[in-house]
PDBQT receptor file of N, H, CA, C and O in Angstrom, charges set to zero:
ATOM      1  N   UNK A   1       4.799   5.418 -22.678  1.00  0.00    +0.000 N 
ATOM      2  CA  UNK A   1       4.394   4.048 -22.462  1.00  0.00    +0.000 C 
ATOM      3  C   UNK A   1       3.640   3.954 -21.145  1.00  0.00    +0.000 C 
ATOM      4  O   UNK A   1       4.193   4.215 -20.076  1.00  0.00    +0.000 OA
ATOM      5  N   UNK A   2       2.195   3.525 -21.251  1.00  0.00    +0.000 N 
ATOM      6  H   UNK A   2       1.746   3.313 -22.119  1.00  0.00    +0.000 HD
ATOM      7  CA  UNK A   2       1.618   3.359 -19.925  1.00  0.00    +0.000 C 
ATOM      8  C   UNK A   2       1.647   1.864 -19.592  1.00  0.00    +0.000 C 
ATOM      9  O   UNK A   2       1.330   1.051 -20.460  1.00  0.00    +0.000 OA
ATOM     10  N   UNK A   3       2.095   1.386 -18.095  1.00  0.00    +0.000 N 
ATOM     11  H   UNK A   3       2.352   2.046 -17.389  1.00  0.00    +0.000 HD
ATOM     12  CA  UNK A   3       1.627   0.464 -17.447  1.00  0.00    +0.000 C 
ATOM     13  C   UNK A   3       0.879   0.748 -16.842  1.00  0.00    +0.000 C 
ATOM     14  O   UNK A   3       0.719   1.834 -16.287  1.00  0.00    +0.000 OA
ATOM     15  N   UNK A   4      -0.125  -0.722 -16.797  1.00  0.00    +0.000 N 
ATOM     16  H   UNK A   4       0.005  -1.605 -17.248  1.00  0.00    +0.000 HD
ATOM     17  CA  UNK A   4      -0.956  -0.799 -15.621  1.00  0.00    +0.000 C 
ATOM     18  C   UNK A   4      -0.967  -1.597 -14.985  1.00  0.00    +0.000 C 
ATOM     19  O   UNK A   4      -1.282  -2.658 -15.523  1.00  0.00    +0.000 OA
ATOM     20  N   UNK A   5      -0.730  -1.633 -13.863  1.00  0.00    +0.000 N 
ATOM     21  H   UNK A   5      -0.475  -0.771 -13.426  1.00  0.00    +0.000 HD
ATOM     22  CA  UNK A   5      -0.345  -2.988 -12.999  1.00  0.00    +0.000 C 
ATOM     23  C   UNK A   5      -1.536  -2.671 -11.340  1.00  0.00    +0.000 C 
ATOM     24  O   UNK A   5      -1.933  -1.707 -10.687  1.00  0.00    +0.000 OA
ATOM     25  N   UNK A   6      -1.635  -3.764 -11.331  1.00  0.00    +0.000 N 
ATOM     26  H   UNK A   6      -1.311  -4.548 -11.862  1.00  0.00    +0.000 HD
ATOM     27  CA  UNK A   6      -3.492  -3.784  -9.803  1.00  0.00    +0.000 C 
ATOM     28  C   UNK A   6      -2.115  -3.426  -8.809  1.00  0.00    +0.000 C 
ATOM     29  O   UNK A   6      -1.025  -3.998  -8.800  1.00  0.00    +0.000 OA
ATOM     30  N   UNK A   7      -2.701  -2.001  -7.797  1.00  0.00    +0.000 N 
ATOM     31  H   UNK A   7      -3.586  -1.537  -7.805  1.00  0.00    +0.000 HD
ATOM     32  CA  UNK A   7      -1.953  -1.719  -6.520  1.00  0.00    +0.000 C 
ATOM     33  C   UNK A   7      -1.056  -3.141  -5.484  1.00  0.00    +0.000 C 
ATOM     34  O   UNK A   7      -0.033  -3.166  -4.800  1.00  0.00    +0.000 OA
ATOM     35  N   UNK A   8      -2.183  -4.233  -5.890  1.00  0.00    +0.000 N 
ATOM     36  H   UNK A   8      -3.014  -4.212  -6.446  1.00  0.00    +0.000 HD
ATOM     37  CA  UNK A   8      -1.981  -5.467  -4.861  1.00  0.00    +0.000 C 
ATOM     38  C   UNK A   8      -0.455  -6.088  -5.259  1.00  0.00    +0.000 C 
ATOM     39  O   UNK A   8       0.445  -6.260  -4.436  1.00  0.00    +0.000 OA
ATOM     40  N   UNK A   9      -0.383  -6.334  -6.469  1.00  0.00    +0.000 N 
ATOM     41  H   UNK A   9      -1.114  -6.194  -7.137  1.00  0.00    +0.000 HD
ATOM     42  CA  UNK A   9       0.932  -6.677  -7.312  1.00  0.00    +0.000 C 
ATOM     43  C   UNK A   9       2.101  -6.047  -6.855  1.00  0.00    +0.000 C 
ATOM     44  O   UNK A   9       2.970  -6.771  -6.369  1.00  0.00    +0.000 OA
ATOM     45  N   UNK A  10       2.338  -4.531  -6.936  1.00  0.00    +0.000 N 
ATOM     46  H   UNK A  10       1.633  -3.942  -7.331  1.00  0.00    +0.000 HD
ATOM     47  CA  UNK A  10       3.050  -4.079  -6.096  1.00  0.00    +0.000 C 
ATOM     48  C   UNK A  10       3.283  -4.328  -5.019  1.00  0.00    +0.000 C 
ATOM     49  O   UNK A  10       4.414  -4.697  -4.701  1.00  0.00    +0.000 OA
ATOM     50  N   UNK A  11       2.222  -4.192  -4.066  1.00  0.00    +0.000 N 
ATOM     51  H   UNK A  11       1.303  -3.892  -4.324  1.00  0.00    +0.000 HD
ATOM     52  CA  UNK A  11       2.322  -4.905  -2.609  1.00  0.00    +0.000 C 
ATOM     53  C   UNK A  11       3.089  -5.500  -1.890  1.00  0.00    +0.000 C 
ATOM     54  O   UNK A  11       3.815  -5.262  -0.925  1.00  0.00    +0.000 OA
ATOM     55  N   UNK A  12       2.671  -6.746  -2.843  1.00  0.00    +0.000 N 
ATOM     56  H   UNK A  12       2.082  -6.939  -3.627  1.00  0.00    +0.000 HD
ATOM     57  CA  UNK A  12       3.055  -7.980  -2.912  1.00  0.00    +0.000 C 
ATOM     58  C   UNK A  12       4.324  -8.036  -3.204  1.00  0.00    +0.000 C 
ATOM     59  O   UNK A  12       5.107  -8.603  -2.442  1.00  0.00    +0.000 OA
ATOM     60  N   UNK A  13       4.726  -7.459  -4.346  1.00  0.00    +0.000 N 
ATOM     61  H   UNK A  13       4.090  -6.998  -4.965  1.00  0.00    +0.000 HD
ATOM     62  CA  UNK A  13       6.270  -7.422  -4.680  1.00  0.00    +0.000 C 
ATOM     63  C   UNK A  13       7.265  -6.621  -3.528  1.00  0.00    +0.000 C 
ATOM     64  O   UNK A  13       8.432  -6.974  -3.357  1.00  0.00    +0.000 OA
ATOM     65  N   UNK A  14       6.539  -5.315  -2.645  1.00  0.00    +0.000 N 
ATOM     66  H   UNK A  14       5.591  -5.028  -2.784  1.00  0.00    +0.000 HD
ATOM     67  CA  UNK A  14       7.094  -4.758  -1.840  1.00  0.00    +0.000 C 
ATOM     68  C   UNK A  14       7.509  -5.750  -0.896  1.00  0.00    +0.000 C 
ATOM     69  O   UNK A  14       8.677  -6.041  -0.642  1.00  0.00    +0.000 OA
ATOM     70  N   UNK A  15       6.023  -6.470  -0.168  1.00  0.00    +0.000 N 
ATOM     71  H   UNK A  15       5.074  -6.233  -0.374  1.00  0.00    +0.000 HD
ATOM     72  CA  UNK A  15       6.315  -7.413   1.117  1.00  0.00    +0.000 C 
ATOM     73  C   UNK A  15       7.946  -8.264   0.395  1.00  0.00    +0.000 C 
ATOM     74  O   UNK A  15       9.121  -7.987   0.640  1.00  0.00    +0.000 OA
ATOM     75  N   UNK A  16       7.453  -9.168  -0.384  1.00  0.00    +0.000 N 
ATOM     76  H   UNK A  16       6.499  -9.393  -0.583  1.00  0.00    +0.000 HD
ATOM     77  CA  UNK A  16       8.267 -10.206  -0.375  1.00  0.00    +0.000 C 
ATOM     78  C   UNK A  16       9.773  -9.733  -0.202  1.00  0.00    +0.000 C 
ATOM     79  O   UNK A  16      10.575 -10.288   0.550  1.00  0.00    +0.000 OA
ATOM     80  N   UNK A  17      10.093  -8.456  -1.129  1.00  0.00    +0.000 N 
ATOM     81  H   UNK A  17       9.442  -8.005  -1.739  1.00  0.00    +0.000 HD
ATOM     82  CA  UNK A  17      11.476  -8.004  -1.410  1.00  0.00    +0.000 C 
ATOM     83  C   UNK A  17      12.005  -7.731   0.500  1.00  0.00    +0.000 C 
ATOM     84  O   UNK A  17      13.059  -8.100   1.017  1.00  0.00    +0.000 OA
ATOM     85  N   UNK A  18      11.017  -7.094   1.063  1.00  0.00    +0.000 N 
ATOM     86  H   UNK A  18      10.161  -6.794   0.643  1.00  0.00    +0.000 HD
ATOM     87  CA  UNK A  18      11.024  -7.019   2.577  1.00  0.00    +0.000 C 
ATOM     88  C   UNK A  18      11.381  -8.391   3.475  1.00  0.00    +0.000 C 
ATOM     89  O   UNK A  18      12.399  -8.436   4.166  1.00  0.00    +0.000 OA
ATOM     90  N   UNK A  19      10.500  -9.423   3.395  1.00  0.00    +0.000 N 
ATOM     91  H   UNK A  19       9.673  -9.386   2.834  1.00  0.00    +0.000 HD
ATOM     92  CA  UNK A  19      11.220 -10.300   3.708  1.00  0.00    +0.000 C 
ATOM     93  C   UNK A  19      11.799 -11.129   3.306  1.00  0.00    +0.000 C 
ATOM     94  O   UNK A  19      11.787 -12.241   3.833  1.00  0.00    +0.000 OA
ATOM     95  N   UNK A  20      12.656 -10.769   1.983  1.00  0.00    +0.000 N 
ATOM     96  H   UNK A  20      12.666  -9.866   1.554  1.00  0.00    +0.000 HD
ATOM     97  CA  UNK A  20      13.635 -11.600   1.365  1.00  0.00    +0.000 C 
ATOM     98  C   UNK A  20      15.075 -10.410   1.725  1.00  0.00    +0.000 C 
ATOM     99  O   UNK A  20      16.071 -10.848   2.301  1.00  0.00    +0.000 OA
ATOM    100  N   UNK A  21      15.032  -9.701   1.521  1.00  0.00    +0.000 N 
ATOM    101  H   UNK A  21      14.223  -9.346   1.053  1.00  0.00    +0.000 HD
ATOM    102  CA  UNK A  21      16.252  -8.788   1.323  1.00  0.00    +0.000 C 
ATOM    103  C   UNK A  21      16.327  -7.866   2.703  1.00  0.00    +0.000 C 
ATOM    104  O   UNK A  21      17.407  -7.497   3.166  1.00  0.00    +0.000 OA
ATOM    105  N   UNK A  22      15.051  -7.542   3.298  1.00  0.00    +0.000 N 
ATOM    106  H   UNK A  22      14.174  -7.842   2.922  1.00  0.00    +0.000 HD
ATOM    107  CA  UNK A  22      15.227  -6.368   5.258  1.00  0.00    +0.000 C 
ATOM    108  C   UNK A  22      15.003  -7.260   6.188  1.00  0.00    +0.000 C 
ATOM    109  O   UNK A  22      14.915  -6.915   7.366  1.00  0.00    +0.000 OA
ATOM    110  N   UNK A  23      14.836  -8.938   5.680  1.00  0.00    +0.000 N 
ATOM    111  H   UNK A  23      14.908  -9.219   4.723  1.00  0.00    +0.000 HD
ATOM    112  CA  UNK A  23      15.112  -9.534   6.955  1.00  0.00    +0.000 C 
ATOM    113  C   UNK A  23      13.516  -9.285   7.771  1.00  0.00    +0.000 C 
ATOM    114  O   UNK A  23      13.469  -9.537   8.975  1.00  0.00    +0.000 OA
ATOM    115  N   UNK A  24      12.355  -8.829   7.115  1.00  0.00    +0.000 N 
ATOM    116  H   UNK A  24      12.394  -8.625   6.137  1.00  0.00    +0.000 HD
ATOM    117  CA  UNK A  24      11.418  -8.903   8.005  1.00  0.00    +0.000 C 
ATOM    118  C   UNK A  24      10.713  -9.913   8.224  1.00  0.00    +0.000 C 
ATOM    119  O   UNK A  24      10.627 -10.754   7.329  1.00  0.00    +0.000 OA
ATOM    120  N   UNK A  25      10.033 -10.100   9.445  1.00  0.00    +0.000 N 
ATOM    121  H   UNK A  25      10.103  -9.417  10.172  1.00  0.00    +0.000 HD
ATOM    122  CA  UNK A  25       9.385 -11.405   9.818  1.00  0.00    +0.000 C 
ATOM    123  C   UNK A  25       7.641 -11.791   8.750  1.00  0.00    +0.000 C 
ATOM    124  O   UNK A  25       6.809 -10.998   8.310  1.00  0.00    +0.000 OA
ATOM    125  N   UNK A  26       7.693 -13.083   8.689  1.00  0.00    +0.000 N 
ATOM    126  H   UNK A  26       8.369 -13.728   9.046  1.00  0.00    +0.000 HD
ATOM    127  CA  UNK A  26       6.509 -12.896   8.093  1.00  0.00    +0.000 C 
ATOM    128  C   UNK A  26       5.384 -12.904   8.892  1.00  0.00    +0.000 C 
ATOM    129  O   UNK A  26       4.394 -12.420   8.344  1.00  0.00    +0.000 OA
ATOM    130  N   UNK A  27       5.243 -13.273   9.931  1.00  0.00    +0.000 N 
ATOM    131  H   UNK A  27       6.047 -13.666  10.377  1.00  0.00    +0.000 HD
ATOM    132  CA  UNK A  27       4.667 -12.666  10.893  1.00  0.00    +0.000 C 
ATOM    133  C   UNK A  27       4.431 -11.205  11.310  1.00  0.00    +0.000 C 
ATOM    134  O   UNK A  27       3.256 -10.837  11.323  1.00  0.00    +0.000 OA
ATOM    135  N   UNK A  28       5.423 -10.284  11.668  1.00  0.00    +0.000 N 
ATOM    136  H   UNK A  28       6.377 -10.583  11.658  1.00  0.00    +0.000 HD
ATOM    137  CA  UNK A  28       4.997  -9.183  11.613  1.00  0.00    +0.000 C 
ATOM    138  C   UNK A  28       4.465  -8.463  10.422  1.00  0.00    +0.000 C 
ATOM    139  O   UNK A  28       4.113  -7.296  10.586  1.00  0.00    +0.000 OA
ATOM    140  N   UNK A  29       4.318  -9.243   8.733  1.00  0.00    +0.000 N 
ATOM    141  H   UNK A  29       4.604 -10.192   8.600  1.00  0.00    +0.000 HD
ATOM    142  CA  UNK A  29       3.435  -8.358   8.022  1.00  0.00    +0.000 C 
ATOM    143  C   UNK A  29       1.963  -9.032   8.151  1.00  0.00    +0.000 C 
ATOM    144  O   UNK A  29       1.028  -8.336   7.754  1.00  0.00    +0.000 OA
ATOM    145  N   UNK A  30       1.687 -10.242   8.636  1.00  0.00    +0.000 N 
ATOM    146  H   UNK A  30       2.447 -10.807   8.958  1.00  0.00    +0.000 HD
ATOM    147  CA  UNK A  30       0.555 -10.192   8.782  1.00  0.00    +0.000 C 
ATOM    148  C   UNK A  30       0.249  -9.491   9.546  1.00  0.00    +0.000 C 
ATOM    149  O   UNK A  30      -0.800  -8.924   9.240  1.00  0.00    +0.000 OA
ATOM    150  N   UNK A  31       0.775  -9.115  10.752  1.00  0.00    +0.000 N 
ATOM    151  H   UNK A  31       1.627  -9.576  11.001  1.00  0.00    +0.000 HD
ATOM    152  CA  UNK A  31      -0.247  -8.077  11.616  1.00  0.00    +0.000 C 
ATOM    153  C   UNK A  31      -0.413  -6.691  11.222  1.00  0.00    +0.000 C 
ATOM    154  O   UNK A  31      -1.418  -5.992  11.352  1.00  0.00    +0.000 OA
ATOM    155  N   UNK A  32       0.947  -6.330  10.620  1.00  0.00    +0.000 N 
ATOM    156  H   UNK A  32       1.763  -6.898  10.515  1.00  0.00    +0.000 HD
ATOM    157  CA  UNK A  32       0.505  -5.096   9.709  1.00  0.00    +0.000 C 
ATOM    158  C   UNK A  32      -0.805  -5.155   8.901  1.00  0.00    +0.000 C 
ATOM    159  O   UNK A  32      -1.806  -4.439   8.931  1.00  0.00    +0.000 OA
ATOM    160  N   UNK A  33      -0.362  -6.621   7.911  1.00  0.00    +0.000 N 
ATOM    161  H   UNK A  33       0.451  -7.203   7.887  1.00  0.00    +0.000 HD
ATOM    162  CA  UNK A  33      -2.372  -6.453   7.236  1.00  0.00    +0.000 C 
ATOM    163  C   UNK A  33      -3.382  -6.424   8.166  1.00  0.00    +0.000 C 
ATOM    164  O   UNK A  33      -4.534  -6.068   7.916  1.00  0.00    +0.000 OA
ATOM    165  N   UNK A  34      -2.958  -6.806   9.280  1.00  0.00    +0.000 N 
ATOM    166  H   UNK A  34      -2.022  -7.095   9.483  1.00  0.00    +0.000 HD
ATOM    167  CA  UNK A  34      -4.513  -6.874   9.755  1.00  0.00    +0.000 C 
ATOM    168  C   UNK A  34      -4.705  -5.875  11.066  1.00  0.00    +0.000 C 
ATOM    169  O   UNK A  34      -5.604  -5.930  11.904  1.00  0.00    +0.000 OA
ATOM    170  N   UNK A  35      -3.711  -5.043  11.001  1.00  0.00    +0.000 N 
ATOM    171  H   UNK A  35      -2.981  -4.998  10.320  1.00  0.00    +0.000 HD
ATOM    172  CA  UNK A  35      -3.891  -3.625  11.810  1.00  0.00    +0.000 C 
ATOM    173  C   UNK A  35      -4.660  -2.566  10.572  1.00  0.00    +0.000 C 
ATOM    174  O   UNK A  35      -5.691  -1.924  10.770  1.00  0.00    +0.000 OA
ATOM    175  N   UNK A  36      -3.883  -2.586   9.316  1.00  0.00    +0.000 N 
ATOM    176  H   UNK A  36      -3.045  -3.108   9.156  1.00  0.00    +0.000 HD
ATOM    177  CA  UNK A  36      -4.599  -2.089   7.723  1.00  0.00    +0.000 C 
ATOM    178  C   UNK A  36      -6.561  -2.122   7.770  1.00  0.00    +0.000 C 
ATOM    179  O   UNK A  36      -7.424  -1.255   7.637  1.00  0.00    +0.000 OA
ATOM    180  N   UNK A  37      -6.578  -3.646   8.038  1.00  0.00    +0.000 N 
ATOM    181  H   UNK A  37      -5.876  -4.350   8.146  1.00  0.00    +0.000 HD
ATOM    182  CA  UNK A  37      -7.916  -3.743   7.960  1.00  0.00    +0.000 C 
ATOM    183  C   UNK A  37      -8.753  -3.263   9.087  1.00  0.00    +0.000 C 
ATOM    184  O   UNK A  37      -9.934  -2.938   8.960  1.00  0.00    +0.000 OA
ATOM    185  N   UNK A  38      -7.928  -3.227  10.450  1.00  0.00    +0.000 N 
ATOM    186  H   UNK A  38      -6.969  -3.491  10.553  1.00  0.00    +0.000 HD
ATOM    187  CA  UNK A  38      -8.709  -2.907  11.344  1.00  0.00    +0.000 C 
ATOM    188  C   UNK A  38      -9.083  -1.459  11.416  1.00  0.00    +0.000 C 
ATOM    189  O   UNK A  38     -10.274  -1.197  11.586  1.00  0.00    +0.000 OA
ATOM    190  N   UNK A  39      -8.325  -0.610  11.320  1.00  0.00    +0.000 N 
ATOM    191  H   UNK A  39      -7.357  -0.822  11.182  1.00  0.00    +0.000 HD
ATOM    192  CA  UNK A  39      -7.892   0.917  10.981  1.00  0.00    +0.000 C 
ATOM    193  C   UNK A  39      -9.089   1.468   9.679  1.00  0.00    +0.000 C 
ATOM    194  O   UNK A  39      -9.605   2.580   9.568  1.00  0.00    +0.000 OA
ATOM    195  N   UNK A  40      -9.259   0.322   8.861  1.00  0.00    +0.000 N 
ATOM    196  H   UNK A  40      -8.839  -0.581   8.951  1.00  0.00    +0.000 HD
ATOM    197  CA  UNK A  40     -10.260   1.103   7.840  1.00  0.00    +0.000 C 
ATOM    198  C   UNK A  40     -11.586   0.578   8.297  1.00  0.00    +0.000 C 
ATOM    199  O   UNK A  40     -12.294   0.374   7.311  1.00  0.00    +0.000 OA
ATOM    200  N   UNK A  41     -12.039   0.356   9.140  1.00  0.00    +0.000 N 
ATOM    201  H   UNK A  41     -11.464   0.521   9.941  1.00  0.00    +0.000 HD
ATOM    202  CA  UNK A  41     -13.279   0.492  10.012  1.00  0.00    +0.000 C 
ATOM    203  C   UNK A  41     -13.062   1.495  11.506  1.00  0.00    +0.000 C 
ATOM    204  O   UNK A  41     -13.738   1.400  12.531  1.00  0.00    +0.000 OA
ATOM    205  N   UNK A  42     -12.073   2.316  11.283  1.00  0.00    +0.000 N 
ATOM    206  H   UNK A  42     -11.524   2.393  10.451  1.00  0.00    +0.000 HD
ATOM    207  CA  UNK A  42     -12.699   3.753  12.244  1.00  0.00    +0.000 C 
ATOM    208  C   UNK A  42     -12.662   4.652  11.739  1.00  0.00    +0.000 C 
ATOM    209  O   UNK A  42     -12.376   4.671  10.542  1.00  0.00    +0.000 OA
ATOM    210  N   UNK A  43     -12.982   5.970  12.552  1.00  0.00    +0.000 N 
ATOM    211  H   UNK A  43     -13.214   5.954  13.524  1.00  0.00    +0.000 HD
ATOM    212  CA  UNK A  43     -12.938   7.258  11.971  1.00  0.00    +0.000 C 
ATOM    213  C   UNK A  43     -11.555   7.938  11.225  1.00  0.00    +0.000 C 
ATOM    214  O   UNK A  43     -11.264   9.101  10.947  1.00  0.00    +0.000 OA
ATOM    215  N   UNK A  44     -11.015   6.942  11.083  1.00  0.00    +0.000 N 
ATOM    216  H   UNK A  44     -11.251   5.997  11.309  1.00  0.00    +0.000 HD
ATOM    217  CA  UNK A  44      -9.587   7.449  10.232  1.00  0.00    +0.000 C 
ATOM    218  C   UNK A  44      -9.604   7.208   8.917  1.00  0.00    +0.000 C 
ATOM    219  O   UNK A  44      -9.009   7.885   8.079  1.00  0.00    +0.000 OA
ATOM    220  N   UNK A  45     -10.674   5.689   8.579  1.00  0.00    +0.000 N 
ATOM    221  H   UNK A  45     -11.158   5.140   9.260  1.00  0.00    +0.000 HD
ATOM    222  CA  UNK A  45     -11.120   5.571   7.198  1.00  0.00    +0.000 C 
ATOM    223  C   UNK A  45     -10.890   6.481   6.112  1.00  0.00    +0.000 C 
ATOM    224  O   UNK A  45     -10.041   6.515   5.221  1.00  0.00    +0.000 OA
ATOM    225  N   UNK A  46     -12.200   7.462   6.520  1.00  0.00    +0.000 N 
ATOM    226  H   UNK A  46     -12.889   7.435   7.244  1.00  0.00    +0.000 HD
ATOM    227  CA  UNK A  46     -12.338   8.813   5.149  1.00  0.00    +0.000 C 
ATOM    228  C   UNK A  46     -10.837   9.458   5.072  1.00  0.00    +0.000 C 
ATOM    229  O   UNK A  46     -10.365   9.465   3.935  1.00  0.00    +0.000 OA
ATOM    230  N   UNK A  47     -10.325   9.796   5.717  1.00  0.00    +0.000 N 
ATOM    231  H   UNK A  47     -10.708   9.790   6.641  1.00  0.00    +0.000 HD
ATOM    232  CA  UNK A  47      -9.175  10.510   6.142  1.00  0.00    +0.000 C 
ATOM    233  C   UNK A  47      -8.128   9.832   5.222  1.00  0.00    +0.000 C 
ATOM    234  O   UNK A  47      -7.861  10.469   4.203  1.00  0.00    +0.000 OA
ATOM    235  N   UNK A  48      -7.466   8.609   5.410  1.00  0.00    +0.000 N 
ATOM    236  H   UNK A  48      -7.683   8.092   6.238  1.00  0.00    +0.000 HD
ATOM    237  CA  UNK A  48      -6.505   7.895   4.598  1.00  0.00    +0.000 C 
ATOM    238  C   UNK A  48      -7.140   7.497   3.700  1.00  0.00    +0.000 C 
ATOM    239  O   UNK A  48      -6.285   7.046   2.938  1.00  0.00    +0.000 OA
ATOM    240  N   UNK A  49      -8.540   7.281   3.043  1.00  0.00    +0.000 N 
ATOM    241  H   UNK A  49      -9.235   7.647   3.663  1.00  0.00    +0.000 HD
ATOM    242  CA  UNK A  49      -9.015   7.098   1.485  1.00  0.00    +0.000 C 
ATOM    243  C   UNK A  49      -8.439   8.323   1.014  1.00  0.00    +0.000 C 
ATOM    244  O   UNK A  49      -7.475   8.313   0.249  1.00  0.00    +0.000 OA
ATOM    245  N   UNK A  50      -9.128   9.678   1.543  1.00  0.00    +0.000 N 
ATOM    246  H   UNK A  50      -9.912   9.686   2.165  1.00  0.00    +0.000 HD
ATOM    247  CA  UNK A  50      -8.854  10.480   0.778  1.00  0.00    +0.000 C 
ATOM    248  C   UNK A  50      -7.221  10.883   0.795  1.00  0.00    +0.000 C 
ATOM    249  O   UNK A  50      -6.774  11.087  -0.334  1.00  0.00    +0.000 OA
ATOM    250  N   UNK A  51      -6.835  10.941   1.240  1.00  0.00    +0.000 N 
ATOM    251  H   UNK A  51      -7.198  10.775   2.156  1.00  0.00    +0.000 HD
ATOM    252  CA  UNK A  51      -5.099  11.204   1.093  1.00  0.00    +0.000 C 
ATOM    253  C   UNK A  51      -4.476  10.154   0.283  1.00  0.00    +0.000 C 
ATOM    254  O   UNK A  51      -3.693  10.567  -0.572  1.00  0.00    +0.000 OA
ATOM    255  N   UNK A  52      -4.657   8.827   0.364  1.00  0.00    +0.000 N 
ATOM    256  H   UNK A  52      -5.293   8.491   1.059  1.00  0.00    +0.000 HD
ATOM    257  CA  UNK A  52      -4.183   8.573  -0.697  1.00  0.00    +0.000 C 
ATOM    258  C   UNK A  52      -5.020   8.522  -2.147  1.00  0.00    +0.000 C 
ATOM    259  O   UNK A  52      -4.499   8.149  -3.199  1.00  0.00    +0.000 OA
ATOM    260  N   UNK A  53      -6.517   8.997  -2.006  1.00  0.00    +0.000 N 
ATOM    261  H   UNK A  53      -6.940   9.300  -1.152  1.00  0.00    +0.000 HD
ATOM    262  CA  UNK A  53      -6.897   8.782  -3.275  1.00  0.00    +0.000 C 
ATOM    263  C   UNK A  53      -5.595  10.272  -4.173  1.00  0.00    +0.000 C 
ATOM    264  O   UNK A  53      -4.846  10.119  -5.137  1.00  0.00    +0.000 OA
ATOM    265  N   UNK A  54      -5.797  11.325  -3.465  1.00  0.00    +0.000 N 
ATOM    266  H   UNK A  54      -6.406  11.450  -2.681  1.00  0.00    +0.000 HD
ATOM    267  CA  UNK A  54      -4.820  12.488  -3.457  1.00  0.00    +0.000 C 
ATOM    268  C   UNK A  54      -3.486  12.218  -4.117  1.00  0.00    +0.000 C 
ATOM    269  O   UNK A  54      -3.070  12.754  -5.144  1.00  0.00    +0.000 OA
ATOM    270  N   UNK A  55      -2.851  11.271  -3.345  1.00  0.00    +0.000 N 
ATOM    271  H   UNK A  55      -3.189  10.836  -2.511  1.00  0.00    +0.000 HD
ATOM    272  CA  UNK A  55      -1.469  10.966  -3.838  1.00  0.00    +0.000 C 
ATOM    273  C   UNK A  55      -1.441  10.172  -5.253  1.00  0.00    +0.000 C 
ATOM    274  O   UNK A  55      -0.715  10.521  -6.185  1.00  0.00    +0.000 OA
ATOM    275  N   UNK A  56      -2.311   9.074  -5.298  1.00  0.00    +0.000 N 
ATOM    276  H   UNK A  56      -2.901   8.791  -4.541  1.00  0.00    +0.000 HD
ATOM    277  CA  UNK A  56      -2.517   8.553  -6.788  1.00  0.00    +0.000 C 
ATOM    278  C   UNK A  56      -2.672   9.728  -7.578  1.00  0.00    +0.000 C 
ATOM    279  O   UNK A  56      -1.607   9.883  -8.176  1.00  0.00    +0.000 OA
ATOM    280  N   UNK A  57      -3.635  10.812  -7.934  1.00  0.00    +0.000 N 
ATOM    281  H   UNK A  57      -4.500  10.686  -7.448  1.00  0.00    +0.000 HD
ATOM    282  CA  UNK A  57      -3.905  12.027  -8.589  1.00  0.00    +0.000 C 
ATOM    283  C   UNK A  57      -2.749  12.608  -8.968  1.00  0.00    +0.000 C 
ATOM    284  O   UNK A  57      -2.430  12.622 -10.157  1.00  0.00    +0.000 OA
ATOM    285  N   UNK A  58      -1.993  13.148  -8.028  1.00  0.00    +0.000 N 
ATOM    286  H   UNK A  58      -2.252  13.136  -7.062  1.00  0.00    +0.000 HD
ATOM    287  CA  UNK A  58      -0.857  13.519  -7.923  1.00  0.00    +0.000 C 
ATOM    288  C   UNK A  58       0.754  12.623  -8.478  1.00  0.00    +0.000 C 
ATOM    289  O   UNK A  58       1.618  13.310  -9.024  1.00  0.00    +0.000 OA
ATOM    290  N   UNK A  59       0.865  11.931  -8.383  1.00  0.00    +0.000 N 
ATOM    291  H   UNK A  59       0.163  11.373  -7.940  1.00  0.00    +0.000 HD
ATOM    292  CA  UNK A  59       1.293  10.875  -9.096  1.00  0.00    +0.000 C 
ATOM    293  C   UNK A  59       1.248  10.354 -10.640  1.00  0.00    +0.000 C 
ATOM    294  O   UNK A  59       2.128  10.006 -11.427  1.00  0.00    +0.000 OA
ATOM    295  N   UNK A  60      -0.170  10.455 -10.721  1.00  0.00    +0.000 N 
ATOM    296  H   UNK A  60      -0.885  10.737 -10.081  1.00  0.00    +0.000 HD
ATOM    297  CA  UNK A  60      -0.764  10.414 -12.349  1.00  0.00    +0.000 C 
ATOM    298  C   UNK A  60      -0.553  11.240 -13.032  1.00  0.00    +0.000 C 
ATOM    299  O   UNK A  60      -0.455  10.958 -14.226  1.00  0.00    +0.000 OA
ATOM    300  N   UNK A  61      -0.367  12.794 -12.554  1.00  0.00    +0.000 N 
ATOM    301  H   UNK A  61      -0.446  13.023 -11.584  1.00  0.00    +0.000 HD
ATOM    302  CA  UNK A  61      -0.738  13.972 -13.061  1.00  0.00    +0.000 C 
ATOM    303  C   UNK A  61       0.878  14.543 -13.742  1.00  0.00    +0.000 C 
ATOM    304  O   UNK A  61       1.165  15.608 -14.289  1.00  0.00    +0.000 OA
ATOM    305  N   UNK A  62       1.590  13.514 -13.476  1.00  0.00    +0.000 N 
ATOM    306  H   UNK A  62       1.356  12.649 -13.032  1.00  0.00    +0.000 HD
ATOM    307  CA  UNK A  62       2.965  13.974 -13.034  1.00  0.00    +0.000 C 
ATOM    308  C   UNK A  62       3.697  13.561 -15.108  1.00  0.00    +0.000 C 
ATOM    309  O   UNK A  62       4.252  12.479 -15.299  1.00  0.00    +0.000 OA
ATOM    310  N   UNK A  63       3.595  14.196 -15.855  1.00  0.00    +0.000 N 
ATOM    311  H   UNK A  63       3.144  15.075 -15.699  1.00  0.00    +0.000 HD
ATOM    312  CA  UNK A  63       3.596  13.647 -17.115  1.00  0.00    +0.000 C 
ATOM    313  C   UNK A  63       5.668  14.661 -17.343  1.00  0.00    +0.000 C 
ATOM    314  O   UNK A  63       6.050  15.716 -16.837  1.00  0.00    +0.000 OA
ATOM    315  N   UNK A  64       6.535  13.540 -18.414  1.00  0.00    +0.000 N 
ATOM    316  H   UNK A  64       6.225  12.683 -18.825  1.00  0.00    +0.000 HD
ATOM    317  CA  UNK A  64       7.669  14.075 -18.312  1.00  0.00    +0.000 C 
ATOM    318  C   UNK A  64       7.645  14.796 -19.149  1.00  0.00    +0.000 C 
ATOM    319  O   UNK A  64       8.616  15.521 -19.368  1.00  0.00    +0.000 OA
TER     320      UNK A  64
């Protein structure tokens, strides 16, 4: 059985469970998003595309 569900959905479901259930601030995930965004405008960009394009691959590839 394949799902497909958009990366963001997850996310999203991660944050909230985070600050519903670890007590995190919602404040500190906005700055996480927007350390995320700042980070993919330097030279670290290519670097974390490709590692996680890697880990999706790896992940996919993974059949039981």
């Amino acid at each position: 059985m394949d799902v497909n569900l958009p990366l963001v959905v997850l996310l999203g479901l991660a944050v909230w469970a985070a600050v519903k259930f670890l007590g995190v601030r919602p404040w500190l995930v906005a700055v996480i998003a927007l350390f995320g965004f700042y980070l993919s405008d330097t030279f670290a960009a290519p670097a974390i595309d490709s590692g996680t394009r890697t880990g999706v691959e790896i992940i996919n590839d993974q059949h039981d």
